[in-house]
C-alpha positions as CSV (number, residue, x, y, z in Angstrom):
1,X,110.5,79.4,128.1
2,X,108.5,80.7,125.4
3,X,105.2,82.4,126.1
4,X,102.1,81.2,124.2
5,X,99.2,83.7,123.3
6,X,96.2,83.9,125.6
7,X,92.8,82.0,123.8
8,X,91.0,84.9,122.7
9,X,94.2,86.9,121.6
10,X,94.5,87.8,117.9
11,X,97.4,86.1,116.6
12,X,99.5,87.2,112.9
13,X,99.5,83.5,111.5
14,X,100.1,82.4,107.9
15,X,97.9,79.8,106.4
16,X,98.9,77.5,103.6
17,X,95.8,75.1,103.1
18,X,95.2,77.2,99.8
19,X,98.6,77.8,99.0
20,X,98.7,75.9,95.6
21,X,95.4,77.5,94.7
22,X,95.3,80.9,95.8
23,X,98.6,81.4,97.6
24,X,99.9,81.9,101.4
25,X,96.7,83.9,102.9
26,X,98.0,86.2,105.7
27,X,95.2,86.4,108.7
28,X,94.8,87.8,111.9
29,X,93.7,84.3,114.2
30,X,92.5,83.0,117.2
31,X,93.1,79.5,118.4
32,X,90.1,77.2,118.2
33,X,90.7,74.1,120.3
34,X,92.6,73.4,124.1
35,X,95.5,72.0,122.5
36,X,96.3,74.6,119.9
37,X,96.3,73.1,117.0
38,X,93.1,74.6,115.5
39,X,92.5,78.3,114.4
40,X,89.4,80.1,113.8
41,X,89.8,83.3,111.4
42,X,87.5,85.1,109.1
43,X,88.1,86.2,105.4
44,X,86.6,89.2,103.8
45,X,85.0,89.4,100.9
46,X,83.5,92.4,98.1
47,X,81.1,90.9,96.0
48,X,79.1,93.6,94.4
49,X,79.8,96.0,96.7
50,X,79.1,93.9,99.6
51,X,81.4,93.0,102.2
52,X,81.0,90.6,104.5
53,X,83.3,87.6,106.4
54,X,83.1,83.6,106.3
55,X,84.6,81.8,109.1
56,X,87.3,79.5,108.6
57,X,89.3,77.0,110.2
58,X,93.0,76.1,110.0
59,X,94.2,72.8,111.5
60,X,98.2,71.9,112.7
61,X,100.6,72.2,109.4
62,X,97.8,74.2,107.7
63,X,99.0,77.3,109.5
64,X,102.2,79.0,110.9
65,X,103.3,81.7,112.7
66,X,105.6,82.8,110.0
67,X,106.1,83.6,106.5
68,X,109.5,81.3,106.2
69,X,108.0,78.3,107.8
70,X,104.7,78.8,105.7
71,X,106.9,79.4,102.3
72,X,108.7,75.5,103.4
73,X,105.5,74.0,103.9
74,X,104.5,75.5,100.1
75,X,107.4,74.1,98.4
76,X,106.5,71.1,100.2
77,X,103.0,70.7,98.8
78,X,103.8,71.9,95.5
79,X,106.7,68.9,95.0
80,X,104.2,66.8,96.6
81,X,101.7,67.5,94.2
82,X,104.6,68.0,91.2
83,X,105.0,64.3,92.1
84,X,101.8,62.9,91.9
85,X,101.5,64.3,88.0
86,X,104.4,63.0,87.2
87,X,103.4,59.3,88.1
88,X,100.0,60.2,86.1
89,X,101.9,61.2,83.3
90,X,104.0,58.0,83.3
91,X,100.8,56.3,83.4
92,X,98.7,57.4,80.7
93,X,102.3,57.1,78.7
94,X,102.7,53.5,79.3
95,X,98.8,52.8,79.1
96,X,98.0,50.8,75.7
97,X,94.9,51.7,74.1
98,X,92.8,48.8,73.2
99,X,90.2,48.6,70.4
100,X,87.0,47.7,71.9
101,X,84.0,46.4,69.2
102,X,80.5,46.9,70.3
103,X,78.5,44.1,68.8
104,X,76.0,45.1,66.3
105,X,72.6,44.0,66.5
106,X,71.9,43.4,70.1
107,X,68.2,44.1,70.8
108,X,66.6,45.3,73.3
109,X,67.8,46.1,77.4
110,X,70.5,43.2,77.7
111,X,72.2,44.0,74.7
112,X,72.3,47.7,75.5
113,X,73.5,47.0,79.0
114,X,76.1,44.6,77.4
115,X,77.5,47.2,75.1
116,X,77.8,49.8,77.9
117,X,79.5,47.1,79.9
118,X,82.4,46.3,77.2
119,X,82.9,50.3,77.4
120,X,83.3,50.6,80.8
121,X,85.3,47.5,82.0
């Protein structure tokens, strides 16, 4: 049977929620909830010579305990997201672009409002 970490023990975890961004971030952890799915962590940060920490939160398959599972969930995201651009791509490729005319002469609010609404739809 595997032991599990006390609550307030500081745990080596890997978290991926930024993974596409800014990459695998590597943090010393505590769990945040009952069921341990949360973590709490803090990151640190020199701005002008200041440092100081912002606390975070990492829910279940945002974090893992280690590097190999993190790197899997990485390459998961990044085909997921690989994916999605893809299907955009195909999109815009088989969009038609119309010609839209935006009648001349329209006075006043209701023609203006007309004109924005032919651009728009």
């Amino acid at each position: 049977m595997e032991t599990q970490p006390a609550e307030d023990t500081v745990m080596e975890i890997y978290v991926t929620k930024w993974a596409l961004t800014k990459g695998i971030v590597k943090v010393g952890a505590q769990y945040a909830s009952e069921d341990r799915k949360s973590i709490s962590f803090r990151l640190f940060f020199d701005d002008l010579g200041k440092i100081f920490t912002l606390p975070e939160y990492a829910h279940s398959g945002e974090w893992f305990h280690s590097l190999e599972e993190a790197r899997a969930q990485a390459e998961k995201m990044r085909a997921k997201e690989i994916a999605m651009h893809r299907q955009t791509i195909e999109e815009l490729k088989a969009r038609k672009i119309p010609v839209i005319t935006a009648s001349k002469g329209m006075k006043g609010r209701g023609g203006m409002a007309r004109i924005r609404e032919e651009l728009l739809s």
